[in-house]
N, C-alpha and C positions, 0 to 999 in steps of 0.2 A: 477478511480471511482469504482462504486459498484453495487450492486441489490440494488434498491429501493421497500421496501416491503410497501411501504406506499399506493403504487400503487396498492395494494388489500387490501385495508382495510376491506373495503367490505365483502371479502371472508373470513380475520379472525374474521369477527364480525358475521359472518354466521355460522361459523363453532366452535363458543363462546360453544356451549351444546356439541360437539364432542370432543374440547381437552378439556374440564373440565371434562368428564368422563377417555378421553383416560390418562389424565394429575392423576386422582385416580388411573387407575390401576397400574401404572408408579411407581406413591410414592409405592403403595403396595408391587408391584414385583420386586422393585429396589430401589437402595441407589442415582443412579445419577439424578437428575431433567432434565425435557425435552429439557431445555435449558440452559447454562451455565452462573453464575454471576461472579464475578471475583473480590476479594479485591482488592485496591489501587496499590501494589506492592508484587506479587508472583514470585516465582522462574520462568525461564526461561526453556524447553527443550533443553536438550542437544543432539548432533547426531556429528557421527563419520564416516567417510568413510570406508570403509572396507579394503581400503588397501590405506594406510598412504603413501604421495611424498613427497621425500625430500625436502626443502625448504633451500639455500646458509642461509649463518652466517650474513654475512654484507648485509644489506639494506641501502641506503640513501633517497631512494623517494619508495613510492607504489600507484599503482594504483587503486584509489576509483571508484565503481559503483554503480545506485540507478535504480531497475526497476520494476513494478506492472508488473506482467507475466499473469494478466487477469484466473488466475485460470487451463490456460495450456487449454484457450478455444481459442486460436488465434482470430482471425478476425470473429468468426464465429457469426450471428445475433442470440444475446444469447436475451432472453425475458425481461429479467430485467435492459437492459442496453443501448440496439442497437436497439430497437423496432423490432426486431426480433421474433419466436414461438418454440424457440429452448429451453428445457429444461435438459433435460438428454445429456451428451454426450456416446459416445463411446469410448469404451476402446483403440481401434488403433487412435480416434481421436486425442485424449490425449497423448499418447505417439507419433505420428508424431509433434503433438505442441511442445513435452518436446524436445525432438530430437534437433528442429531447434531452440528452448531455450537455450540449453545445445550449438550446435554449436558455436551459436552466443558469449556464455560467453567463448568458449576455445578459439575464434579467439580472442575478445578482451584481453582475460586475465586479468583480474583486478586483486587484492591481496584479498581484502575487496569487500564480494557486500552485499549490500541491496537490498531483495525482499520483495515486498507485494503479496497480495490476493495466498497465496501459500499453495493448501489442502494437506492435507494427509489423512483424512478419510471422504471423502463426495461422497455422491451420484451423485451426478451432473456430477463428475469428475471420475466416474466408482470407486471410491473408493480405487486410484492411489495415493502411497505416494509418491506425488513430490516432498517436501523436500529431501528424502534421495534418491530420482530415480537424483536426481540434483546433488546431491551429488557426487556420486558414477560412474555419468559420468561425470564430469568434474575434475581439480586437485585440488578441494577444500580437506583440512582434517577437518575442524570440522566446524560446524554450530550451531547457537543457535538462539531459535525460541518462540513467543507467537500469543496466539488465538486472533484472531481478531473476531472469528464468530463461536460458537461451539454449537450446538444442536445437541439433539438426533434423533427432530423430530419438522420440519417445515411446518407446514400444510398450504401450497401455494402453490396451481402451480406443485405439488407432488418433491415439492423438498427434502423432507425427513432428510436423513442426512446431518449434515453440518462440517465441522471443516478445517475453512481456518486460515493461521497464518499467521504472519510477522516473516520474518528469515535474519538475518547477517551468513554470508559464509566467513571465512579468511580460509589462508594457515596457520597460524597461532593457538594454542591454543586458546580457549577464555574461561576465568573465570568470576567470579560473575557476571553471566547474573543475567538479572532482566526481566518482563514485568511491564510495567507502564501503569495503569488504565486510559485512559482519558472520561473524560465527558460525560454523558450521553445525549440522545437529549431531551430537553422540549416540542418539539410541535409534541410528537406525542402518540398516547392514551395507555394504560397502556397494553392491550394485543398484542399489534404492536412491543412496546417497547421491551416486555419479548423474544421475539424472533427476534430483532433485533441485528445487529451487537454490538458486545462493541471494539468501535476502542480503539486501546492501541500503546505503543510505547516499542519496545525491546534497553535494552542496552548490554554491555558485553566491558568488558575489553581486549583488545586484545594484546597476551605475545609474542610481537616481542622481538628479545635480545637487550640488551643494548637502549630501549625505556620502560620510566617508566609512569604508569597510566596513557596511552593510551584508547581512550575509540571509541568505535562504538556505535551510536545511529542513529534507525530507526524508522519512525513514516508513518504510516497511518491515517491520518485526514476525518474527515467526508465527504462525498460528496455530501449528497443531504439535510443538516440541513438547515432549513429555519429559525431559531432563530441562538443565537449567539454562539453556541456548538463550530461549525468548529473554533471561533475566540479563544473560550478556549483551544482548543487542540493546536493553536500556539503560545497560550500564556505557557501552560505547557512545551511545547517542548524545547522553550527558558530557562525555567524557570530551567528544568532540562540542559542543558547548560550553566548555568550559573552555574548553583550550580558546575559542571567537574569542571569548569575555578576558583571557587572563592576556592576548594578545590586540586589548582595547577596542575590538570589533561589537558590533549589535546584531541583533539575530531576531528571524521569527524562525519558527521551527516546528515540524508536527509532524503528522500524520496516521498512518494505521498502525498503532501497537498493540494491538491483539491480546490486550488484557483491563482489566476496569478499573477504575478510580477508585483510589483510597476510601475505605468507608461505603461501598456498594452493600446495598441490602441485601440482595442476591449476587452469589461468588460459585453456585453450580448448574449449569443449564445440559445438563445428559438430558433429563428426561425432556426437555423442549426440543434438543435437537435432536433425535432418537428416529433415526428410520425404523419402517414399519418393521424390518427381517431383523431388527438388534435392539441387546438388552442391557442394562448396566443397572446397579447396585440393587441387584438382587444375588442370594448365596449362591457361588457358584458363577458369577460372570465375569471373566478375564479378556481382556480387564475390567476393571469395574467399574470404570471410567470411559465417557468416550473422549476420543484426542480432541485437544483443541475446547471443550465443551467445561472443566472443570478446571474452576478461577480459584478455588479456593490458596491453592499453595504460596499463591500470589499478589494474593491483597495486601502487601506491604510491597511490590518492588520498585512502586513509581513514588515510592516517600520521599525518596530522596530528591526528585526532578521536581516534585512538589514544593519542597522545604526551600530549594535550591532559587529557582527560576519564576514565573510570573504563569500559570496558566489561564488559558481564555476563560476555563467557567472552573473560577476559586471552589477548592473541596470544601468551601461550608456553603456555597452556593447549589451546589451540586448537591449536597446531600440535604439541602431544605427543599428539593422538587426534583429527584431524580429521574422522575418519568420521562419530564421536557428534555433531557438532553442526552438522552437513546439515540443512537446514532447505527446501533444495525441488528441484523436479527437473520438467522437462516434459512426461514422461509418466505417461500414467495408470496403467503396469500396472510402472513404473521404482519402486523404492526410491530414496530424497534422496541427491543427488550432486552439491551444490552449497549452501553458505551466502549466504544473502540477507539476512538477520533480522537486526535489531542491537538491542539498549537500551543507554544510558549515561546515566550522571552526572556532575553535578561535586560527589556527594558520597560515600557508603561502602553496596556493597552488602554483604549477608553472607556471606560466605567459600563458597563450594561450594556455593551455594543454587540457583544457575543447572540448568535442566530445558529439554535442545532433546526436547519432547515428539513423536519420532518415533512413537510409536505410533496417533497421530492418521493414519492411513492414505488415510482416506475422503472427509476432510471438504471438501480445498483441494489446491491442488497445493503451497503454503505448509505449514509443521506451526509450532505455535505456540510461541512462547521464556515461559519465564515464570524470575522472579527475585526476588527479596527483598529490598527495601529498609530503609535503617535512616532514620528519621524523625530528622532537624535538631532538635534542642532550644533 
C-alpha cells in the first residue's frame, strides 16, 4: 500500500493561495515543476553496482522475488498508512531498515527481484538513495527503476521532497527498460491529483545467455482508488503481458497490486484497519468505507490474469490454506492478514517452489514472495 494524501484534502485546499504563489516562484526560478507528470512510456533509470559479481554461464532455473520495502520505514507507525504521527524518519532509522532489507535479499538470493515504494531522493527517508544503498550491499549488478511518486515539493504533513520508484534488480544485464504510465485516479480533485502519486509499471529485458527476449515486469497498482483506476492498472499490466507473449517473448511479472486473490474469505478489512478517531459501516458514516480497506468490489478483477497466465501460488492452492500466504497487513505490532504480492508467467514455474516469506517481520509492512523459475530453451 501507500500514503493516502486524500486524507488531507483539507490541508491542500487550505494551503490552495501558498503553493499557487510558492508554485510562481518555482516556474520563475526553475525549469522543473513542483510535481512530476510522466508520458505514457519513458525510458527507465539505469544503475550499476560498483563492483560487478561474477554470475556461472549455464542457468537452468532462477530465482524470482516481488517485495514493497515500505520506503526502508520498516514496521514503524508511519502517518499516512499505519495511523501512526510519524513523518520524517532518521537517517540511522533507514539505514538499520536497508541493513535488515539487504539481509534478508542475501539469505534468500533471488536472481530477479521486484521492489516497490523504493526512494532515492526524498525527505521522509533522510534523502537515502536506496536503490543503489541496495545495490551495492547485496550481489546484485544492475538495476532498473521508475518513479512512482516524484515531487519537488508536497505541501502535507511537511513531507517536502518526494521521489520514490519501482526497480527490477538481476545479476544479469538488463536493456530496453521502459516505465509504463498507468491510470490516473478520477475521484479525486484536481490539486490532490497534481501531487499524487503516478503509479506505473517498469519493464526491462533481462540478458541471460542462451535465453532470448526474456522480460521482467513490475507493477505497483493503486491502493486507495475508490473508482475503478486499480481495475485499470490490472487490466494494463495484462495487457502489456500479453503483448511479451503475442511478440514470442517470456516473462516473470509481479508485484504490489493492492487487491486479493480470487476466492479470498475475507474481501473487507475497515474495521482491522480502523484508526482509533474513525468509523465506518455504522448508520451515518461517510463514507462507509475506509479507502483502500474494502475488497469486496474486486474479487473478480484478477480472473482474468488468473485464467490467462501461470501464477506463483495457483487459486486452489491459495484457497486450501490462505493463511500461509498473507503477504501484508497495516499494522505494526498485527501478523499478515491480507495478500497483496503476486508473480506470473506465461511460462512454467517449479511445482511447490513458491515461499510467502512471512518470517520477515521487521523489515516492511509487505513480506517478500520469492519463486523459482524454469528458464525457456
Amino acid at each position: 500500500m501507500n500514503y493516502n494524501p486524500s486524507h488531507h484534502i483539507l490541508f491542500f485546499q487550505a494551503l490552495l493561495p501558498v503553493v499557487v504563489i510558492f508554485s510562481v516562484f518555482l516556474l520563475v526560478s526553475s525549469c522543473e515543476p513542483l510535481a512530476t507528470g510522466f508520458d505514457d512510456t519513458v525510458g527507465a533509470n539505469y544503475y550499476t553496482t560498483g563492483t560487478i559479481h561474477l554470475v556461472p554461464d549455464t542457468f537452468t532455473v532462477v530465482l524470482v522475488m516481488t517485495w514493497n520495502i515500505r520506503f526502508g520505514a520498516g514496521r514503524i507507525p508511519w502517518f499516512g498508512d499505519a495511523c501512526g504521527d510519524r513523518v520524517m524518519l532518521a537517517e540511522g532509522e533507514i539505514y538499520s531498515s536497508l541493513q535488515a532489507i539487504a539481509d534478508k535479499i542475501n539469505q534468500v538470493k533471488p536472481d530477479i527481484l521486484l521492489l516497490q515504494e523504493v526512494d532515492v531522493n526524498s525527505k521522509r527517508s533522510a534523502y537515502i538513495d536506496e536503490l543503489q544503498w541496495l545495490l551495492d550491499h547485496t550481489y546484485f549488478n544492475y538495476a532498473v527503476s521508475g518513479s512512482q511518486w516524484k515531487a519537488q515539493f508536497i505541501p502535507s504533513d511537511g513531507l517536502g521532497r518526494l521521489d520514490e520508484e519501482n526497480a527490477i534488480f538481476s545479476r544479469w544485464k538488463i536493456s530496453d527498460a521502459t516505465r509504463i504510465q498507468l491510470a490516473l485516479r478520477t475521484d479525486q480533485d484536481n490539486l490532490t491529483r497534481y501531487f499524487y502519486e503516478r503509479c506505473c509499471m517498469v519493464k526491462g529485458k533481462i540478458e541471460i545467455p542462451h535465453v532470448n527476449n526474456f522480460y521482467a515486469v513490475n507493477i505497483h497498482a493503486s491502493a486507495f482508488a475508490s473508482d475503478d483506476t486499480k481495475h485499470k492498472h490490472i487490466m494494463q499490466f495484462k495487457d502489456e503481458l500479453d503483448q511479451i507473449s503475442k511478440d514470442g517473448g517470456w516473462f516473470v511479472a509481479g508485484g504490489d497490486m493492492n487487491t486479493l486473490p480470487p476466492g479470498s474469505d475475507t474481501t473487507d478489512y475497515c474495521i482491522q484497519d480502523m484508526c482509533s478517531w474513525e468509523s465506518f459501516h455504522c448508520t451515518g458514516d461517510d463514507p462507509m468505507h475506509k479507502e483502500g480497506s474494502n475488497y469486496e468490489p474486486e474479487k473478480h478483477w484478477l480472473d482474468e490474469l488468473y485464467a490467462t497466465y501461470q501464477c506463483a501460488v495457483p487459486s486452489d492452492i491459495y484457497k486450501s490454506n490462505q493463511y500461509k500466504y498473507f503477504t501484508h497487513t497495516t499494522r505494526g505490532t498485527h501478523f499478515w492478514d491480507r495478500t497483496l504480492d503476486y508473480l506470473f508467467t506465461n511460462y512454467q514455474w517449479v511445482d511447490n517452489s513458491v515461499v510467502t516469506h512471512q518470517d520477515a517481520t521487521k523489515q516492511s509492512d509487505h513480506v517478500p514472495v520469492s519463486v523459482v523459475f524454469i528458464l525457456p530453451k
